[in-house]
Every structure is written in C-alpha cells, then in structure tokens.
C-alpha positions in Angstrom: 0.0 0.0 0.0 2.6 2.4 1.0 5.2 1.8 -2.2 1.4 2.4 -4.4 0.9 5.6 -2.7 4.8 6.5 -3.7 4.6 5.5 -7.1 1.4 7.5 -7.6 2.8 10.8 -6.0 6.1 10.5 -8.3 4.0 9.9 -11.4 1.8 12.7 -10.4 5.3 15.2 -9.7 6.5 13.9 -13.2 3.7 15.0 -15.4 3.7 18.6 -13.8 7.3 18.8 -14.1 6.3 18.0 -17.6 3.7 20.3 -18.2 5.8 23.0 -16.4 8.7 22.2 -19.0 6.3 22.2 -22.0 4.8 25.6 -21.1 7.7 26.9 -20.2 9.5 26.1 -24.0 6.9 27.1 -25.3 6.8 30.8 -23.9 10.4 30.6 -24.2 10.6 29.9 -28.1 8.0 32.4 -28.6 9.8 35.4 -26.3 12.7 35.3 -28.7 10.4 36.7 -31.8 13.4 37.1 -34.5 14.9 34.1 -33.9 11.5 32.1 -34.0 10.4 33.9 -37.1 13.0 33.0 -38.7 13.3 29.6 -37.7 9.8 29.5 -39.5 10.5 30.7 -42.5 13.6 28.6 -43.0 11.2 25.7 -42.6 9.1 27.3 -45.3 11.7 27.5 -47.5 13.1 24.3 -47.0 10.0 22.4 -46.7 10.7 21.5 -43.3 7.1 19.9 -42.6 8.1 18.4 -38.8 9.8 21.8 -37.9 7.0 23.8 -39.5 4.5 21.6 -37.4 5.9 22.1 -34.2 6.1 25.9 -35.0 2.4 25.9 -35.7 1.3 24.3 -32.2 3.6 27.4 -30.6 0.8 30.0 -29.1 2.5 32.6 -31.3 1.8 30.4 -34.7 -0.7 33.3 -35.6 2.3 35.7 -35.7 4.5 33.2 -37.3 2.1 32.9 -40.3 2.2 37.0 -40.9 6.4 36.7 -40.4 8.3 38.7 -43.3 11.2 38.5 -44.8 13.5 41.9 -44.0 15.3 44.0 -46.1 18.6 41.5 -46.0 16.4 39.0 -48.7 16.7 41.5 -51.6 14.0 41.8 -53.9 12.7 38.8 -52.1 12.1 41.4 -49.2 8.7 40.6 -47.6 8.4 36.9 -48.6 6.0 35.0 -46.3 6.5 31.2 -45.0 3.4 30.7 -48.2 5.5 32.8 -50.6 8.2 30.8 -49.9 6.9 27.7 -49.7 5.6 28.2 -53.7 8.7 29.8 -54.7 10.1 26.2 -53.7 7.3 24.1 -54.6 6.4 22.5 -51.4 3.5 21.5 -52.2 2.9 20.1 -48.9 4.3 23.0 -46.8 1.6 25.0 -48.4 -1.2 23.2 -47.8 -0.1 23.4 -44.1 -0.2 27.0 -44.1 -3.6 27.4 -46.0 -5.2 25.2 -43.9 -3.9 26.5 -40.7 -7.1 27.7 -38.6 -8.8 29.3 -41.6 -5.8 31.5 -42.3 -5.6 30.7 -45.9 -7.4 33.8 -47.5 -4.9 36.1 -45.7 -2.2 34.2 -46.3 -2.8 33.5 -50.0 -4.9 37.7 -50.8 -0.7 38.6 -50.0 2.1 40.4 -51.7 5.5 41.3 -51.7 5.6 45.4 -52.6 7.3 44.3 -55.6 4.7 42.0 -56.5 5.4 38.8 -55.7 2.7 36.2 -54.4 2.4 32.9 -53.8 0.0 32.0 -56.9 2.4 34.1 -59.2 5.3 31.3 -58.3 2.6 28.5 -58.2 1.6 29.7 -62.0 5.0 30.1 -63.4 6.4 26.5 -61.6 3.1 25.2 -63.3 2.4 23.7 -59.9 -1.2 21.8 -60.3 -1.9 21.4 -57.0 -0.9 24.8 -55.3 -2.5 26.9 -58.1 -5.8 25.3 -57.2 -4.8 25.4 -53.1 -4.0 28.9 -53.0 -7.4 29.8 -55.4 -10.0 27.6 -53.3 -8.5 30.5 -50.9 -10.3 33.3 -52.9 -7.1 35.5 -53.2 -9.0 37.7 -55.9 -6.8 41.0 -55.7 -3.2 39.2 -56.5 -5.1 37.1 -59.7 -4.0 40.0 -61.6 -1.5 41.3 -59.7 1.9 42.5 -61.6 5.5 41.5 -60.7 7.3 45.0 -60.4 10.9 44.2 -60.4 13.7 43.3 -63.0 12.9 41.2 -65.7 9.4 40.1 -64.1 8.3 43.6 -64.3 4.6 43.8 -65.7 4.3 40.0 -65.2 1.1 38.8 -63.7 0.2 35.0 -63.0 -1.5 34.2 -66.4 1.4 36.2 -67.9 3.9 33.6 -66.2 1.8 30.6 -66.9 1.2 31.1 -70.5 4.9 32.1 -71.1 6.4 28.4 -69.5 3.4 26.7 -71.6 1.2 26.1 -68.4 -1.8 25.0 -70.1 -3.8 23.8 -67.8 -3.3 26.6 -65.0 -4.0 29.0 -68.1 -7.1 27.9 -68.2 -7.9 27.9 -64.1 -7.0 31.1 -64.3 -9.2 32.8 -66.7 -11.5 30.5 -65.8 -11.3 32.5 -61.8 -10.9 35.9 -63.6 -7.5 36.6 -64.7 -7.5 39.3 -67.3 -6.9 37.7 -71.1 -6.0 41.3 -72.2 -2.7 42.3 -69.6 0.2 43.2 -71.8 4.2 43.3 -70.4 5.2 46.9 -70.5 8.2 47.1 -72.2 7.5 44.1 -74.6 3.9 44.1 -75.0 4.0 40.2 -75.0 0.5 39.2 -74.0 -0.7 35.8 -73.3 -2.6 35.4 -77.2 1.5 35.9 -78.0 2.9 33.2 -76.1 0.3 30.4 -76.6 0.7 31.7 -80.7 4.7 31.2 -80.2 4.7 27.9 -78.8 2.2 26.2 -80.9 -0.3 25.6 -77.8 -3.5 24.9 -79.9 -4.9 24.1 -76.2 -4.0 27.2 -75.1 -4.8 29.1 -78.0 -8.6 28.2 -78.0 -8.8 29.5 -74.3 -7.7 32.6 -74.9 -10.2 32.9 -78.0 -13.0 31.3 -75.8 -13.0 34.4 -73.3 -12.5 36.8 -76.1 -9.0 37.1 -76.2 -8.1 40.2 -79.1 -6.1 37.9 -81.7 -5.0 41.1 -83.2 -3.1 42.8 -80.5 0.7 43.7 -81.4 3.7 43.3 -79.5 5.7 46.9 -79.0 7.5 46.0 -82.0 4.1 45.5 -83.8 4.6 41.6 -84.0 1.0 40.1 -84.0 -0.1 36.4 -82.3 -0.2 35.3 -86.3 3.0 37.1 -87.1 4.7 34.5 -84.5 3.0 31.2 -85.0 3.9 31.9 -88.8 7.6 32.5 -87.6 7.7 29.7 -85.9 6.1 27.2 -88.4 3.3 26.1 -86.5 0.4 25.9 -89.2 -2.3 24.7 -87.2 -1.9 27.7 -84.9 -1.9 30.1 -87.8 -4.8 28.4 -89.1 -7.0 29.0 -85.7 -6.0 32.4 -85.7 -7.1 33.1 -89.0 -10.7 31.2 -88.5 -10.9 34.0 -85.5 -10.2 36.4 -87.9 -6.3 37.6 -87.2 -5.8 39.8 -89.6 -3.0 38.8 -92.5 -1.6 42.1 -93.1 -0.7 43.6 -89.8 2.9 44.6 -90.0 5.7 44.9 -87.5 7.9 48.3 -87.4 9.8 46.8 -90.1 6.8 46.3 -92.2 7.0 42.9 -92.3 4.4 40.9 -93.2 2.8 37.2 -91.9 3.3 36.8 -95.6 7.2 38.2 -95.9 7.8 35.3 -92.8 6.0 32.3 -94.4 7.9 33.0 -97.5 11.5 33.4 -96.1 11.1 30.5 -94.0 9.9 28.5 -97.0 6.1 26.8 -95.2 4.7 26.6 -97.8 1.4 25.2 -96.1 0.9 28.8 -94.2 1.8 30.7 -97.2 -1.1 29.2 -98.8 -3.5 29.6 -95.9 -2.3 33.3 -95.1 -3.3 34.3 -99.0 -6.3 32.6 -98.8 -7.1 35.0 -96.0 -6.3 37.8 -97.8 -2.9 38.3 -97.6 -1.2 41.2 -99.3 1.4 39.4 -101.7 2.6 42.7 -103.6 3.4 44.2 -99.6 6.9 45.2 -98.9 8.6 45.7 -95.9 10.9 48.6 -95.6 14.0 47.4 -97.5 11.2 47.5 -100.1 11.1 43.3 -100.4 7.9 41.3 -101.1 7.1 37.5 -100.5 8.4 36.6 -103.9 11.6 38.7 -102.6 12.1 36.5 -99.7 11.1 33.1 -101.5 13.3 34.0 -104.8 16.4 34.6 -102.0 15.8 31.6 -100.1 15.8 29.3 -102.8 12.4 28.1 -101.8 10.7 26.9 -105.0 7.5 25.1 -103.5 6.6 28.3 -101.8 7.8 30.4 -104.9 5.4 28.0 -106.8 2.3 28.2 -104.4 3.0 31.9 -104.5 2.7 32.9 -108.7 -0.4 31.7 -109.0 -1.8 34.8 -107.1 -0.1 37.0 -109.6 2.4 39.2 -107.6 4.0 41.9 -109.2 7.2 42.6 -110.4 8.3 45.2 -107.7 11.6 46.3 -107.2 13.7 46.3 -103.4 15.6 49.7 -102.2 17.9 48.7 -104.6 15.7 48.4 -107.4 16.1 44.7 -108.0 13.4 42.8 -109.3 13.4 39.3 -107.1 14.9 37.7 -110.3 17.5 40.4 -109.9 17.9 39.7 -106.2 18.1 35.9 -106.5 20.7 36.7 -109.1 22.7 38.4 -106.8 22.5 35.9 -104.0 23.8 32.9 -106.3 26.3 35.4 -107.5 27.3 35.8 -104.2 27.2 32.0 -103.1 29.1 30.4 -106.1 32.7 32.7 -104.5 32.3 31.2 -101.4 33.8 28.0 -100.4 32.0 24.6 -101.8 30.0 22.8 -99.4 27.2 20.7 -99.8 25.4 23.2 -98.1 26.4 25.4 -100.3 25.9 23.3 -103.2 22.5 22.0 -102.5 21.3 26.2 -102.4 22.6 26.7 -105.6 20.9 24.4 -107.3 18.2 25.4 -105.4 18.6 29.0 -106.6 19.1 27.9 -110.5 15.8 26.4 -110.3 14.6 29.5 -108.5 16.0 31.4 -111.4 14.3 29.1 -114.1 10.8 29.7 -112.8 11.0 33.6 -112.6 12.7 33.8 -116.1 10.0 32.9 -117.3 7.2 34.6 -115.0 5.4 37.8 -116.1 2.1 39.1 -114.2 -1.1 38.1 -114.7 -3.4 40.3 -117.2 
C-alpha cells in the first residue's frame, strides 16, 4: 500500500514537471520573436514539414504565419513562410499553411511590394496542386496582380503561366478571372503571343473562348499570327485566321505574316495566309515582297504556291526585281567555299532562277 501511494505521487510530480517544462518552452521559443520567425521561415523554404509543425502548435503560430522577410532578402524582401513555400514548390508546406485555422485567404490575398505572391510562383512552376490550393482561398486582388521588379516587371500569374506553356493553369486562371487582355510593359508580349509562339493549340482556343483580341501587337508590332507563322506552326496560324487575325498587320519593319512564311519557305501557311487575304505585292521597308524572300531563299515550292496569285514585279531599295535579287544571291554563293550546303542552295537557286525567267504578271 505504501510503495502504491509512492509511485502514484512521483508519477503525479512527473507530469507537472512535464507540463511545467512544456509551457515553459513554449513561452520561451515564442519570447525570442526574431529568432522564432526566422526559424519559421527557413522551414518554409526548406519544406521543413516536422519543424514547421511544431512551430504551428507554438501559441505565437498566428504571428508566425504574418512573419516577413527583412530588407537583407533582396527583392525577395517581404516573402512570407506561403510565398516561400511556392517559390520552392512544397506543395505540402503550403497546404499546411492554407489550412492552418482558416488562415488561408490572408495568407494566400498577400504580396510582396514588388509584387510577388504565392500564386504568381505557383503559376509560373506550373504547380497543379498549389494553383488550385491557394485559389480555393479566394485570393481575388493578387489574380492579376503584376511583378514590379527586374525582368518580371509587368508580369502577372497568367502572364507567367502562358509564357512556360502552363496550359492547364491558363485555363484555371481565366476561368477565376485573370485578365486575357494584360500586356508586359516594355515588350507588349500578352498571353494570345505566347500560346501563338509555342504552338499551344490548347491554349490558344482558351484565350479565343474568353474573347482574347487575336490582333493585338507586341511593342514591335509583331501580332499572335506574325509568331506562329515564324515559328512554323500551321495549325496555330490556321485557328488564328478562323478568329479572324488579320493577314496584313505589320511589324515596325513592315513585315508581313506573308514576308515570314515566304522566307522561312512553309509553304502550307503561305497558302492559308493568302487565302485570308494576304497582301502578296506588300513590302517591308527594305522595299522586299514575298516573292523577294522566296526567290532569295531558294524556296521553290513556296515560290510555286506563290505565282499563281499574280504578284507583281516590284523592285527592293535597290531596285532589284526578285529575279534580280536571287541573281545576286547565287552570284554571291558560287565565291564562297564549296559545301554541300552550299551546293544544295545553288541548285536550289538555279531552279529558282528558271521559274521567274519565265514569269510575267497576270493580265
């Protein structure tokens, strides 16, 4: 009886020693409030989920969660644990903090004064999971919020999604009210632009499903056609025309859909562009046309699907015909050193050079 009545006092004295000890680290790791809010956002960045979960039972985890980054980060000055966490793509850190006692619309409605939030790095890693996270948070004033610093100035979310080929985050995004119509400042790349220069057909029937302006221009007058023609992708050039792109927007060059199709020798767009309407007696400012740029190139499918539409015989600055110009260029190729490079344009040209010897407008 008596060595019960021990044990059950020194089992009693050990859990308020205990409880004492537990209280008493806790108040202690919370009275040093640097140290600890640092401590939480290194296991932010890290992705620290055991630290970061014994930080959020502290009594000060409300603070933690509103804990900045000072002026010693950079531009990343004012980063949050969440901010962090995305910039890193912890997924699971994030969800941590979002669903830490309904803290989640603060925590995800916040940005750096540069910017920076945590759905911006979510849309630009193409991280799935976080996008959708941080919008079942509602944070409606950073959807369209702009990056302000360096490079990133003027981007916003869709911006940085559409530009990495995010597809599918594209399309949660407008889809919770990102603006199709936001434009880069220096550039003028809009989102129409990038989905156009990587092909995206995906992509590029989102943007024309919430009314996306397929004839915007980048600063150097470059339209969403102007690029997928560039870049060869015909299907995309092909959408854009069914939405009505227009064929004969020029850059500050004055170059045409049409000029690009022809020096790059696709054939396939050429034909779809002047089916459209596409100006084929245009020239840019060195005063060069479509058969200019075909002629040159050596390109005698596209110089072939291009006669038939009876272009004119205009002259260049320098007052050469394109028979005069493609002259010129195999004049110029047959001095320099024999290749099979080299070779294989010549004949290319000859042939050119056949064809137009024998062209003359159409009555």
């Amino acid at each position: 009886m008596h060595l019960f009545f021990f044990l059950f006092i020194l089992g009693s004295l050990t859990a308020s020693v205990l409880s004492i000890t537990k209280g008493k680290g806790d108040k202690d790791e919370c009275a040093t409030k640097a140290t600890t809010e640092q401590a939480f956002l290194t296991a932010c960045f890290r992705g620290n989920n055991e630290r970061l979960q014994e930080l959020l039972a502290l009594s000060c985890a409300n603070s933690l969660l509103a804990a900045k980054e000072g002026v010693s980060a950079g531009f990343r000055f004012g980063y949050t644990g969440l901010i962090w966490a995305a910039e890193k793509n912890h997924t699971k850190t994030l969800r941590l903090l979002l669903e830490y006692r309904g803290a989640g619309s603060t925590l995800a409605s916040y940005s750096t004064n540069n910017g920076i939030s945590a759905l911006y790095h979510a849309a630009r890693l193409g991280n799935l999971d976080s996008v959708n996270l941080i919008l079942s948070k509602d944070p409606s004033n950073v959807i369209n919020m702009p990056v302000t610093y360096g490079e990133h100035n003027g981007t916003t979310p869709l911006l940085a999604a559409a530009r990495n080929g995010h597809t599918n985050i594209v399309k949660i995004l407008l889809n919770s009210g990102a603006d199709p119509h936001v434009r880069l400042p220096e550039t003028g790349y809009f989102p129409m632009y990038f989905a156009a220069k990587l092909g995206d057909q995906e992509m590029v029937k989102e943007l024309i499903r919430v009314d996306s302006p397929v004839n915007l221009q980048t600063s150097s007058g470059v339209s969403a056609l102007a690029v997928a023609t560039a870049w060869g992708h015909q299907q995309t050039v092909d959408a854009l025309l069914i939405d009505q792109a227009d064929p004969n927007l020029v850059d500050v060059f004055k170059t045409s859909p049409l000029h690009r199709a022809a020096y790059y020798g696709y054939t396939n767009i050429l034909k779809l562009l002047i089916g459209k309407g596409a100006d084929v007696n245009a020239q840019n400012l060195d005063g060069r046309t479509a058969m200019h740029f075909a002629a040159i190139g050596g390109h005698t499918a596209t110089l072939r699907a291009l006669l038939p539409s009876c272009p004119a015989l205009k002259t260049d600055k320098n007052s050469r015909t394109a028979l005069e110009a493609a002259q010129l260029e195999e004049l110029n190729l047959s001095k320099r050193k024999t290749t099979s490079e080299t070779s294989e344009k010549l004949r290319k040209l000859k042939e050119v050079l056949n064809i137009l010897k024998g062209y003359s407008p159409c009555n």
